[in-house]
N, C-alpha and C positions, 0 to 999 in steps of 0.2 A: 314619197309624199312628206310633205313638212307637217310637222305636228302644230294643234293648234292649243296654244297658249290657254293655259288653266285660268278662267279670272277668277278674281282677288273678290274677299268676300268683304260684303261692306262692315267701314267700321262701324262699332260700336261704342265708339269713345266718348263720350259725354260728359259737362261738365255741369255741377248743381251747384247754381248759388245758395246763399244762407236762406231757408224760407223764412217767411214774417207773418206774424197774426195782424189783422188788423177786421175791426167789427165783427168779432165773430168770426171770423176765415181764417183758412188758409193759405197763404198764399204762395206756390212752388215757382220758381223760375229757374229753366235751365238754357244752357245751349248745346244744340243737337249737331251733329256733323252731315247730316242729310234728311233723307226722305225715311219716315218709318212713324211704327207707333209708340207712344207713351202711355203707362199705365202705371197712377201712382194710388197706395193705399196709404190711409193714415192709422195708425193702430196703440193702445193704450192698455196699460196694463194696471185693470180696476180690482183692487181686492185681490181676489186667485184668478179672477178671469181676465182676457185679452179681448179687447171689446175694438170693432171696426169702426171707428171715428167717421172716415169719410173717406169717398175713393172715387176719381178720376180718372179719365182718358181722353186722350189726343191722338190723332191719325196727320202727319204732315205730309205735307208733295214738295218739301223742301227743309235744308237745313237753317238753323239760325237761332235765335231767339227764339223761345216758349212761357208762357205765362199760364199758369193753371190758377183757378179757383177753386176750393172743396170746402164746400157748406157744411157741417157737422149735420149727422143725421139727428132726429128729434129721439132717440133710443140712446144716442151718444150725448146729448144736452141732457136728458134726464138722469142718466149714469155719472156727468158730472157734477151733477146738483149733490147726487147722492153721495158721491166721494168726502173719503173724510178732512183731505188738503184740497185748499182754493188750488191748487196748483195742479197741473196734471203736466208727464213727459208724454207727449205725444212722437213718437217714432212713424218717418213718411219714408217709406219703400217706393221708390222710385226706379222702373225699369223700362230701358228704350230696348225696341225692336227694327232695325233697320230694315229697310227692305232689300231682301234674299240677305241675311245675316242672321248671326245670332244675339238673340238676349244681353243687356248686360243689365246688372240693379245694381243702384247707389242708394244708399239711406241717411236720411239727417233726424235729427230730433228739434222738437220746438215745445215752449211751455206753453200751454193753454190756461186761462185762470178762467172763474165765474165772473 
């Protein structure tokens, strides 16, 4: 009997552009290599604590372009108020899940002001 060929597991290759604020948002865009999920968190580090900004997810039936939006939660606008710089680094953990693959995460930073 011939043996039958191991398939190849999908990639997980992904590429993130630069994200952008704009009104208030976040704005993530990437390009994916196919079909899988996306799960991005935004996260800040206020004072001694590490406070969750805002966090998103996408499921595609296909590769290509992606565009996310992530609203700052009203716990994370308040936290900014209270901060003692108008400025905050916000760090967005961005990780695709292809389907039947594994995981990969990429991360970018963006400023947030008041």
């Amino acid at each position: 009997p011939t043996p039958t060929p191991t398939p190849k597991p999908a990639s997980n290759s992904f590429t993130l552009a630069k994200s952008k604020i704009a009104k208030g948002k976040i704005l993530v865009t990437a390009t994916l290599p196919g079909a899988g999920n996306v799960r991005v968190t935004a996260t800040a580090k206020i004072g001694t604590k590490v406070v969750t900004i805002a966090t998103g997810a996408s499921t595609r039936q296909a590769g290509g372009a992606l565009n996310l939006t992530l609203t700052p939660s009203k716990a994370a606008v308040a936290a900014l108020k209270k901060a003692k710089s108008k400025k905050l680094a916000v760090t967005l953990s961005v990780t695709f899940t292809p389907t039947g693959g594994a995981a990969a995460t990429k991360r970018s930073t963006v400023i947030l002001t008041r």
